[in-house]
C-alpha atoms as one frame of an Amber mdcrd trajectory, in Angstrom:
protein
   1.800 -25.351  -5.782   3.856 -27.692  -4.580   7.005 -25.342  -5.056   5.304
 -23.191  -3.160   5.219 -24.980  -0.242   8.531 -26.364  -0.283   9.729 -22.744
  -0.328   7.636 -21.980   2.713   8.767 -24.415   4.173  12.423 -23.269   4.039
  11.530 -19.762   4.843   9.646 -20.551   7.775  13.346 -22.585   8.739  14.781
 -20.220   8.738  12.645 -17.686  10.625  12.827 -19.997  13.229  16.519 -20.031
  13.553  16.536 -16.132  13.039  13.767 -16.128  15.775  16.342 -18.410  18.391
  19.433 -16.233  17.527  17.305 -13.146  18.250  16.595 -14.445  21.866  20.138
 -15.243  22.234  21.135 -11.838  21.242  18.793  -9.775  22.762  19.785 -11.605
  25.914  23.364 -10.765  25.207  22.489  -7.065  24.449  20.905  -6.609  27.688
  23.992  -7.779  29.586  26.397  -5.924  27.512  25.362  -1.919  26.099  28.337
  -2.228  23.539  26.181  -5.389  21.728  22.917  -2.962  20.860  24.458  -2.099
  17.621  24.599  -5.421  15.961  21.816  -6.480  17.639  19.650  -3.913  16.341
  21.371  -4.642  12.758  20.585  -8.463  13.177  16.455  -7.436  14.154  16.421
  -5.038  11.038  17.767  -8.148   8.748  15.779 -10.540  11.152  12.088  -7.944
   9.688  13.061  -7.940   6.409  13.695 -11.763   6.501  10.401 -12.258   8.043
   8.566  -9.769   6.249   9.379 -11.882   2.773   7.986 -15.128   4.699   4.869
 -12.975   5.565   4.556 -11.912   2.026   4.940 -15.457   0.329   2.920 -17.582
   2.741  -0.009 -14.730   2.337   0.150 -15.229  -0.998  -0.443 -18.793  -1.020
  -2.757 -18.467   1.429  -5.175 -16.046  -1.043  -3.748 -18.466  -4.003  -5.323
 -21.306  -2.499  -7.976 -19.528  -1.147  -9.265 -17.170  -4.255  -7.554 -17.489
  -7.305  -4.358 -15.736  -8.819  -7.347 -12.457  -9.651  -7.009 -12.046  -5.740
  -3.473 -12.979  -5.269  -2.203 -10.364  -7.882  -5.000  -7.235  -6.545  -3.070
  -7.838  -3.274   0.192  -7.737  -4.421  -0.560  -4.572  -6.922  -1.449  -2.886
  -3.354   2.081  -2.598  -2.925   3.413  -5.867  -1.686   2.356  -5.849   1.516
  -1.143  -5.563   0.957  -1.438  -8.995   0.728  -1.945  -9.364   3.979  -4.880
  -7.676   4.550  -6.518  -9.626   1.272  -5.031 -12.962   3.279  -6.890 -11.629
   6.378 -10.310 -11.257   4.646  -9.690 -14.749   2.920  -8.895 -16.145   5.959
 -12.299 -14.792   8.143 -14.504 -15.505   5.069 -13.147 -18.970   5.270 -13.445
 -19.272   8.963  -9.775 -20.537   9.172  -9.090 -19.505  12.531  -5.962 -21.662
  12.819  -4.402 -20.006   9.980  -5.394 -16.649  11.283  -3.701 -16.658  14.362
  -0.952 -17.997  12.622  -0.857 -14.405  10.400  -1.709 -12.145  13.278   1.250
 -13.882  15.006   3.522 -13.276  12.004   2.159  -9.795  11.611   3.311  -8.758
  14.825   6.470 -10.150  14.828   7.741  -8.421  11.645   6.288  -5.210  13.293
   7.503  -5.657  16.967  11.112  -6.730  15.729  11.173  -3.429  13.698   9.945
  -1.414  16.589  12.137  -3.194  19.022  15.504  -2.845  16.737  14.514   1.062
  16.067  14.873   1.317  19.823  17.635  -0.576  20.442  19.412   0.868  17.346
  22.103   3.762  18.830  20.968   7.543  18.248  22.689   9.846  16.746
């Protein structure tokens, strides 16, 4: 386990440096139109980035929680459903610290995606 958390610790590194240069660039896009492109390309890398992070600190989470039983139903789901396994493990526990913690990482691999498909240029 201990591996484990040293990864986490990296990944969640360097979703907070992705996060930073994200401000910085959406700031940037807004001033200058010609920056949307690359911007959008750096929030689609920036999802998939945190989406992995999600995914591994979920599965610790339901690790720790329940047992490697639990943590391999939710990955079977399809990768992502881990999360919602996480979610249960985390109410049934009462771990409302942790919880916010996923709803805030939740949203932010889902709001960067929705923000980078609208920034992204049509064609």
């Amino acid at each position: 386990m201990p591996t484990a958390l040293r990864v986490i610790a990296w990944l969640i590194r360097g979703g907070e440096i992705l996060f930073a240069l994200n401000v910085v660039a959406l700031i940037a896009a807004v001033i200058a139109k010609r920056l949307r492109e690359p911007v959008a390309g750096l929030l689609f890398l920036s999802t998939w980035f945190w989406a992995v992070t999600l995914t591994v600190w979920c599965a610790v989470v339901v690790y720790a929680g329940w047992g490697w039983f639990w943590t391999a139903f939710g990955l079977l789901l399809g990768v992502i459903g881990i999360v919602p396994v996480a979610l249960v493990c985390l109410v049934l526990k009462r771990d409302w610290m942790n919880l916010a913690e996923l709803v805030f990482q939740t949203a932010l691999v889902i709001g960067a995606w929705i923000l980078a498909t609208r920034i992204a240029p049509k064609e």
